[in-house]
DONUVO-727241 format. One record per atom (N, C-alpha, C): x, y, z; residue in one letter. Coordinates in Angstrom, 1 decimal, m for minus. Last residue first. Example, Ala and Ser with C-alpha at 12.3 -4.5 7.8 and 13.67 -1.06 7.14 Angstrom:
<rec><x>12.8</x><y>m2.2</y><z>7.1</z><residuo>S</residuo></rec>
<rec><x>13.7</x><y>m1.1</y><z>7.1</z><residuo>S</residuo></rec>
<rec><x>12.9</x><y>0.0</y><z>7.9</z><residuo>S</residuo></rec>
<rec><x>13.2</x><y>m5.7</y><z>7.8</z><residuo>A</residuo></rec>
<rec><x>12.3</x><y>m4.5</y><z>7.8</z><residuo>A</residuo></rec>
<rec><x>13.2</x><y>m3.3</y><z>7.8</z><residuo>A</residuo></rec>
This chain:
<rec><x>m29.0</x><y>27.2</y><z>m23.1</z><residuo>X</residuo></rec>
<rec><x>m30.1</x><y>26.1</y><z>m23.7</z><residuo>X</residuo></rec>
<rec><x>m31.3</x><y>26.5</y><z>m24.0</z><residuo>X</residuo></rec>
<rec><x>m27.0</x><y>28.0</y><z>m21.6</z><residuo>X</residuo></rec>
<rec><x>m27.4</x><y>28.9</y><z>m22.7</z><residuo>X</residuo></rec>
<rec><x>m28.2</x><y>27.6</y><z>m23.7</z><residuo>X</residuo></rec>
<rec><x>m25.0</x><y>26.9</y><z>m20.0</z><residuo>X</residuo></rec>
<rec><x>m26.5</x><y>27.5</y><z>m19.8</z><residuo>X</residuo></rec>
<rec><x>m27.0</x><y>28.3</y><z>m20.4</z><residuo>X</residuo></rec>
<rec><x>m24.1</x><y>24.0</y><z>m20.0</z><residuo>X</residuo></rec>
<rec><x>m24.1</x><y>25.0</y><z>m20.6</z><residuo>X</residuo></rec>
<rec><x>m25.6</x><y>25.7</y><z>m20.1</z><residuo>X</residuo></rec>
<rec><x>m21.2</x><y>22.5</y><z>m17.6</z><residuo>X</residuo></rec>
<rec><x>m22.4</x><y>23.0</y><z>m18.1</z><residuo>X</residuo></rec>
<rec><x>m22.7</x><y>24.0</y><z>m19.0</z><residuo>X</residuo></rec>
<rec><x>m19.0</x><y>20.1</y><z>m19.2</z><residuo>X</residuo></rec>
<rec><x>m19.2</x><y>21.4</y><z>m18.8</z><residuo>X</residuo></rec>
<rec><x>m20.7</x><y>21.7</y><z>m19.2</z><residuo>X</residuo></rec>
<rec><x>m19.6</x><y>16.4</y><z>m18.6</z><residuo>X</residuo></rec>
<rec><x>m19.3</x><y>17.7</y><z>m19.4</z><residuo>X</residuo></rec>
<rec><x>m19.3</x><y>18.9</y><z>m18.8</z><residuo>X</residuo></rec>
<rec><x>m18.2</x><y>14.7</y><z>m15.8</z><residuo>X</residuo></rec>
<rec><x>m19.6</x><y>15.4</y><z>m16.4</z><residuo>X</residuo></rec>
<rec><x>m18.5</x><y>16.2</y><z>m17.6</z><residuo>X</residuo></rec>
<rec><x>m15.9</x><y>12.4</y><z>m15.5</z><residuo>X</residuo></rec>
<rec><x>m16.0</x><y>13.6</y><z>m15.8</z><residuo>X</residuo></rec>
<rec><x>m17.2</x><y>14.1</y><z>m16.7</z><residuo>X</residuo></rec>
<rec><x>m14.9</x><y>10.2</y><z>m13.7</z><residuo>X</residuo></rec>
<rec><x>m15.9</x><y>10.0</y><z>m14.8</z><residuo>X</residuo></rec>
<rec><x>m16.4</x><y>11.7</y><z>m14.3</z><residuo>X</residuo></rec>
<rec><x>m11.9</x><y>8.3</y><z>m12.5</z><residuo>X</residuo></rec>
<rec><x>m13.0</x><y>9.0</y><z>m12.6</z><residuo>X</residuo></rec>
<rec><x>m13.6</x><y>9.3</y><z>m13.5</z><residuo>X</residuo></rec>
<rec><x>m9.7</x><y>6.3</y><z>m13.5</z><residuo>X</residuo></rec>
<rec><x>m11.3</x><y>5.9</y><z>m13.2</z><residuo>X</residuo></rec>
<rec><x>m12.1</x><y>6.7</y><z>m12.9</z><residuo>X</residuo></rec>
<rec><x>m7.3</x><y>7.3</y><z>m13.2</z><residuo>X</residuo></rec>
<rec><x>m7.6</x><y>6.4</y><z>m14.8</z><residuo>X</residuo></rec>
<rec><x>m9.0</x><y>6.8</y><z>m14.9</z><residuo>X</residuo></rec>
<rec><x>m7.7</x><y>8.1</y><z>m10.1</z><residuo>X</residuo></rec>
<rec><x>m7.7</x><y>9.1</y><z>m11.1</z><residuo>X</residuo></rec>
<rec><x>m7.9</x><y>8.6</y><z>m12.3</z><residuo>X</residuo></rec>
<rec><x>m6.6</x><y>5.8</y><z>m8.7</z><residuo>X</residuo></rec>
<rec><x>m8.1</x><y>6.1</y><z>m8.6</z><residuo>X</residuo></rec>
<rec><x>m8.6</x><y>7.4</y><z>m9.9</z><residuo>X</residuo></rec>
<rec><x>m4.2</x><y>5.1</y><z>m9.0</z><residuo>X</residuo></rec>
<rec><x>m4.7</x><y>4.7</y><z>m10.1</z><residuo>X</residuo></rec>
<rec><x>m6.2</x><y>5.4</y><z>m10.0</z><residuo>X</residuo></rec>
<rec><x>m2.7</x><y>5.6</y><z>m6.5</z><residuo>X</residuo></rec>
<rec><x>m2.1</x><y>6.1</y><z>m7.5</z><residuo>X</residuo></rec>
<rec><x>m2.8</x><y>5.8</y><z>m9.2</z><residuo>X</residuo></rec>
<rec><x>m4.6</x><y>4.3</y><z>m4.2</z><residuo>X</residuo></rec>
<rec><x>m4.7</x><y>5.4</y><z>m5.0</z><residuo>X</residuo></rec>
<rec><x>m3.8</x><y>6.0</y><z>m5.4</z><residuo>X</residuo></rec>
<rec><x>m5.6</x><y>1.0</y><z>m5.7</z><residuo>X</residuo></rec>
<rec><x>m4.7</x><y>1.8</y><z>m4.9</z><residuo>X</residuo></rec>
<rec><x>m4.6</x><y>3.2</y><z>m5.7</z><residuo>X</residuo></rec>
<rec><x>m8.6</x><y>0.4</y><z>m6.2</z><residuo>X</residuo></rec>
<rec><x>m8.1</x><y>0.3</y><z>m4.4</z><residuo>X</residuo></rec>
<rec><x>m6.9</x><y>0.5</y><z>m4.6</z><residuo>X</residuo></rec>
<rec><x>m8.3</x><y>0.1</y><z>m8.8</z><residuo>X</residuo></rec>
<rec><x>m9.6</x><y>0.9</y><z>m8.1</z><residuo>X</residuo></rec>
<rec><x>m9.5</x><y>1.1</y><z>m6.6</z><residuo>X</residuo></rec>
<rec><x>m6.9</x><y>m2.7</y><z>m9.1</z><residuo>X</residuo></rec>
<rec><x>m6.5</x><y>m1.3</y><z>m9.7</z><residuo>X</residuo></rec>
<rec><x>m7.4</x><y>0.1</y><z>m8.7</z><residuo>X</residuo></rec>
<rec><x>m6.8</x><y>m4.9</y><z>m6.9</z><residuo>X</residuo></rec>
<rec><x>m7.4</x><y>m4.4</y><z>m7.9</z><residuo>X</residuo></rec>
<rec><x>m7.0</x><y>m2.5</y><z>m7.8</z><residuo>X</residuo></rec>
<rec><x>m3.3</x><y>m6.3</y><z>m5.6</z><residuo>X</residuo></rec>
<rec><x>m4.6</x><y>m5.5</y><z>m5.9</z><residuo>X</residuo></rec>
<rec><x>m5.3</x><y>m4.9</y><z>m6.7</z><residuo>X</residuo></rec>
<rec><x>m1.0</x><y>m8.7</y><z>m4.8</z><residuo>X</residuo></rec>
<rec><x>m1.8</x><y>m8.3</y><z>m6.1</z><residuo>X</residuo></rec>
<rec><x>m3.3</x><y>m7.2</y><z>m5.5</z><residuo>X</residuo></rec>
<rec><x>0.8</x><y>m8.4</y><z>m1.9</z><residuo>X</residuo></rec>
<rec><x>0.1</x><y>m9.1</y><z>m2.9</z><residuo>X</residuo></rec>
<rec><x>m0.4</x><y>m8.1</y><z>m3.7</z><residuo>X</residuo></rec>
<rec><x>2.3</x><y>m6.4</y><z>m0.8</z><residuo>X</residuo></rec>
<rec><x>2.3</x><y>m7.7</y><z>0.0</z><residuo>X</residuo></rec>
<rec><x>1.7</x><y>m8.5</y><z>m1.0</z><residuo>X</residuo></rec>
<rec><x>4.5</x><y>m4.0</y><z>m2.3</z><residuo>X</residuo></rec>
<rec><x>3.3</x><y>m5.0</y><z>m1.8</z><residuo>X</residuo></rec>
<rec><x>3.2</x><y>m6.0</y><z>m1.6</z><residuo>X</residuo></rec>
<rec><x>7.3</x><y>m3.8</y><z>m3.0</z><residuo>X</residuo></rec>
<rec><x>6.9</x><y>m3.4</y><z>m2.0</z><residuo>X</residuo></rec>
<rec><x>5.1</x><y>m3.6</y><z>m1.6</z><residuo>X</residuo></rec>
<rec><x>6.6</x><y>m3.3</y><z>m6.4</z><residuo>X</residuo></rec>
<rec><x>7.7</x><y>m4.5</y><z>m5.1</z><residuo>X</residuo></rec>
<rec><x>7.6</x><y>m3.4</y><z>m3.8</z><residuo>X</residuo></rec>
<rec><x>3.1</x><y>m4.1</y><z>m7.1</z><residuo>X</residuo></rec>
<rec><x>4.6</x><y>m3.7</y><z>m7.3</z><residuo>X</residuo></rec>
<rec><x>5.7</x><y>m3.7</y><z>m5.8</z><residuo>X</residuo></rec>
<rec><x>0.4</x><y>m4.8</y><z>m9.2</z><residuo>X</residuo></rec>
<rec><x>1.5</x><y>m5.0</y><z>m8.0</z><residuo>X</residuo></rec>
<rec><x>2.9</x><y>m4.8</y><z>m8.7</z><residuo>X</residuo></rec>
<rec><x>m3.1</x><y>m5.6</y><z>m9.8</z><residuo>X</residuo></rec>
<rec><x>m1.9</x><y>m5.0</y><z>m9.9</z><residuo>X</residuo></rec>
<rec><x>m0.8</x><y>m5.3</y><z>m9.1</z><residuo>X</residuo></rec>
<rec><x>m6.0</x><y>m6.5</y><z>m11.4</z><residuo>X</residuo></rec>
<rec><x>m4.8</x><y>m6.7</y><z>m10.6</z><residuo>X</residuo></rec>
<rec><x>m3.5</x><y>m6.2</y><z>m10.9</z><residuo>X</residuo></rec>
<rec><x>m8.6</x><y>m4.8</y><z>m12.6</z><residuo>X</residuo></rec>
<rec><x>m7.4</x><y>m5.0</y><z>m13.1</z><residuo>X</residuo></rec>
<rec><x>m6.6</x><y>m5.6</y><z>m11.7</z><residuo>X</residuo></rec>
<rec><x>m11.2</x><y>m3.0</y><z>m11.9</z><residuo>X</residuo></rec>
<rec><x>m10.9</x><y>m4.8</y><z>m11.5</z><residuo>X</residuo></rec>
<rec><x>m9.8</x><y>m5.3</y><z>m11.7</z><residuo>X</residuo></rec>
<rec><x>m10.9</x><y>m0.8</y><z>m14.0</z><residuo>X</residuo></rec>
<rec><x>m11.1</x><y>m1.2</y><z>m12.6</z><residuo>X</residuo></rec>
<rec><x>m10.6</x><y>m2.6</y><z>m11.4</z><residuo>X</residuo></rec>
<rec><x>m8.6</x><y>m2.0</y><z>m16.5</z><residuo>X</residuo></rec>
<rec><x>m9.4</x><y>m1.5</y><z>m15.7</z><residuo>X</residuo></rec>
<rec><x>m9.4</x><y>m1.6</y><z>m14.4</z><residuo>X</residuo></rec>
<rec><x>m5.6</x><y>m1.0</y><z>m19.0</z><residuo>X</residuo></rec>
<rec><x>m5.9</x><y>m1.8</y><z>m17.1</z><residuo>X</residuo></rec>
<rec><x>m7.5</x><y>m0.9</y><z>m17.2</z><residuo>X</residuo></rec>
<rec><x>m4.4</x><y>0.7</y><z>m20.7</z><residuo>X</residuo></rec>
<rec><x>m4.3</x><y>m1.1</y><z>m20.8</z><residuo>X</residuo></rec>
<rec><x>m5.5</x><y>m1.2</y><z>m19.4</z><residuo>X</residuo></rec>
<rec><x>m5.2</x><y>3.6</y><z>m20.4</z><residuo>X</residuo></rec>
<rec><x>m5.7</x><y>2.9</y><z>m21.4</z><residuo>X</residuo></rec>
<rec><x>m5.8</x><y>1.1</y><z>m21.3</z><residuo>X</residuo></rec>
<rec><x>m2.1</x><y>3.5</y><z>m18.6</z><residuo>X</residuo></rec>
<rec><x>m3.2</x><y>4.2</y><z>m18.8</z><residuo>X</residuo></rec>
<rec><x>m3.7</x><y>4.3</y><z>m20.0</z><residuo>X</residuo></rec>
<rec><x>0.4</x><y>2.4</y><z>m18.2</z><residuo>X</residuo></rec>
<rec><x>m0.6</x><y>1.9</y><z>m18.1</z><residuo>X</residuo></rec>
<rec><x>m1.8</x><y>1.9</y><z>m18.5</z><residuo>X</residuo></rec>
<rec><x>2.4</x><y>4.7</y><z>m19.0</z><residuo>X</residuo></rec>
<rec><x>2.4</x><y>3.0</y><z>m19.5</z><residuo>X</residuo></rec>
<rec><x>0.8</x><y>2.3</y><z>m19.4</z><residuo>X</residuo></rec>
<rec><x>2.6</x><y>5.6</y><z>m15.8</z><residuo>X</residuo></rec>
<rec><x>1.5</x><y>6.4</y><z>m17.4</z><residuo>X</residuo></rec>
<rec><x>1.6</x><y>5.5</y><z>m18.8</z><residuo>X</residuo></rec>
<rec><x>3.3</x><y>4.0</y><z>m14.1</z><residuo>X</residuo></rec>
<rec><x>1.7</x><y>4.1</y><z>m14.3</z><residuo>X</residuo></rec>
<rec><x>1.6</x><y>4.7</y><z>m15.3</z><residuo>X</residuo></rec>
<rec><x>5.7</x><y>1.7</y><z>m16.3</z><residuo>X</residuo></rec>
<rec><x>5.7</x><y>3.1</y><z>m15.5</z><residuo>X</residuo></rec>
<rec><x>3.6</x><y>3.1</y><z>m15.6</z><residuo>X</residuo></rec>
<rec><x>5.7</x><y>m2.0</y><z>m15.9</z><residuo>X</residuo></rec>
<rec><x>5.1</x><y>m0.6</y><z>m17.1</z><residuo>X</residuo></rec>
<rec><x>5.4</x><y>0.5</y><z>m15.6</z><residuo>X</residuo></rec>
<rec><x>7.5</x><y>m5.3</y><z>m16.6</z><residuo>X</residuo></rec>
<rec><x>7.1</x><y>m3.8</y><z>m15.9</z><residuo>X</residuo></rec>
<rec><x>6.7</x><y>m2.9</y><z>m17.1</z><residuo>X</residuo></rec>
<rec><x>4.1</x><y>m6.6</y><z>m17.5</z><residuo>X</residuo></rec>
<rec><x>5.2</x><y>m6.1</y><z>m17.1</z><residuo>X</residuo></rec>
<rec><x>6.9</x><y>m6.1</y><z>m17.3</z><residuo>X</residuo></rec>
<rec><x>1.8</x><y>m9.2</y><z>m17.2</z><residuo>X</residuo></rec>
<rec><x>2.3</x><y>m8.4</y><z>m18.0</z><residuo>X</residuo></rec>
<rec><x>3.2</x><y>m7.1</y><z>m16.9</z><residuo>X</residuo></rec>
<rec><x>0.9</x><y>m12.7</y><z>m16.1</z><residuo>X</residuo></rec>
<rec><x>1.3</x><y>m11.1</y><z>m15.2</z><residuo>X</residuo></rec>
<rec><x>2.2</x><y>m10.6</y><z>m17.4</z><residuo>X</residuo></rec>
<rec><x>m2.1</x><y>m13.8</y><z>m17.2</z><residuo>X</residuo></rec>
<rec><x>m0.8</x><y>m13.8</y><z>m17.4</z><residuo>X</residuo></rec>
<rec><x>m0.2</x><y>m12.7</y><z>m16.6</z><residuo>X</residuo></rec>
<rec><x>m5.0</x><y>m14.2</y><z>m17.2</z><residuo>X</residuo></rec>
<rec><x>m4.2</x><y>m15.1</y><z>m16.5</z><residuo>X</residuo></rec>
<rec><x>m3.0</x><y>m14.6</y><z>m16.3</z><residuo>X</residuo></rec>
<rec><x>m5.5</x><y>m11.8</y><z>m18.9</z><residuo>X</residuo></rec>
<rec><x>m6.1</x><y>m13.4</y><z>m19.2</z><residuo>X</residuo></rec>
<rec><x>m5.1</x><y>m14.0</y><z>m18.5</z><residuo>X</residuo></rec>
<rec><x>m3.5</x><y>m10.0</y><z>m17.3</z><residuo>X</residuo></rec>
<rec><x>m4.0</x><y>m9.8</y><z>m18.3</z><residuo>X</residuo></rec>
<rec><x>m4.6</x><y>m11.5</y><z>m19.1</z><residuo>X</residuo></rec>
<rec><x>m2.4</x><y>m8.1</y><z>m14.3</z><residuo>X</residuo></rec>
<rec><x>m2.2</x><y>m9.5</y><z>m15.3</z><residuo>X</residuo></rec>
<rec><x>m3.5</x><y>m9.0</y><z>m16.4</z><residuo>X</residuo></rec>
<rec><x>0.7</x><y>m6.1</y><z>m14.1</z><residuo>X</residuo></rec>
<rec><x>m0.9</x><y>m6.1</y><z>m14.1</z><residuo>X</residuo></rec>
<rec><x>m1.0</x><y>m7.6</y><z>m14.6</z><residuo>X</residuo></rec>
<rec><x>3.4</x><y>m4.5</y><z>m12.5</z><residuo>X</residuo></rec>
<rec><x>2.7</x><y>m5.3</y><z>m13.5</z><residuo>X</residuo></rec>
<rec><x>1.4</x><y>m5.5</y><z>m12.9</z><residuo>X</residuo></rec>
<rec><x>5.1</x><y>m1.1</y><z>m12.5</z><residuo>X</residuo></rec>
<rec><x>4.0</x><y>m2.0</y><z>m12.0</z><residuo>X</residuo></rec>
<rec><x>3.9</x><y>m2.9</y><z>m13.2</z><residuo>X</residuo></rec>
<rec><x>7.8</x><y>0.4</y><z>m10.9</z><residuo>X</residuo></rec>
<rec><x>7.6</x><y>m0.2</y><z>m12.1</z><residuo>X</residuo></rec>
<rec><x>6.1</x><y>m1.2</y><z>m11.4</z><residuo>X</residuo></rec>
<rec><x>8.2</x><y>3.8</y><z>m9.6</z><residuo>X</residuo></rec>
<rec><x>7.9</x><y>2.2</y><z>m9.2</z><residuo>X</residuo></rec>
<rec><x>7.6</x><y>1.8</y><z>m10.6</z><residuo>X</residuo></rec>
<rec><x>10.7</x><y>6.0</y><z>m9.5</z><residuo>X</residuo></rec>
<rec><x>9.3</x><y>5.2</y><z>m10.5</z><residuo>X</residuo></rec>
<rec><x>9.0</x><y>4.3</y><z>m10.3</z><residuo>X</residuo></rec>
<rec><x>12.1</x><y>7.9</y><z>m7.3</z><residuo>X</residuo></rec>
<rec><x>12.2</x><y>6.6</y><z>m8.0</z><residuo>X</residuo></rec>
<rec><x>10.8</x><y>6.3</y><z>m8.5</z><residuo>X</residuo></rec>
């Protein structure tokens, strides 16, 4: 099953979105939640979203 998640957005809850819906709308700090949480958490603390947020070096080159 796909959990459906909302986020809020200037105050507002926006929703439901599937997480790949998501990806581009939400940052770090973003509030989220879905049925089965006890409340709203920032995007960055649950890890079905820690991946949006990593920060990928380039490939090295070593022919400089």
């Amino acid at each position: 099953m796909n959990k459906q998640w909302y986020y809020v957005e200037n105050g507002d809850k926006r929703g439901p979105f599937s997480i790949n819906e998501l990806k581009g709308k939400i940052e770090k700090d973003s509030l989220l939640w879905c049925e089965g949480m006890k409340d709203w958490e920032k995007a960055e603390q649950i890890a079905e979203f820690q991946s949006f947020f990593e920060v990928m070096p380039p490939p090295v080159c070593l022919n400089l």
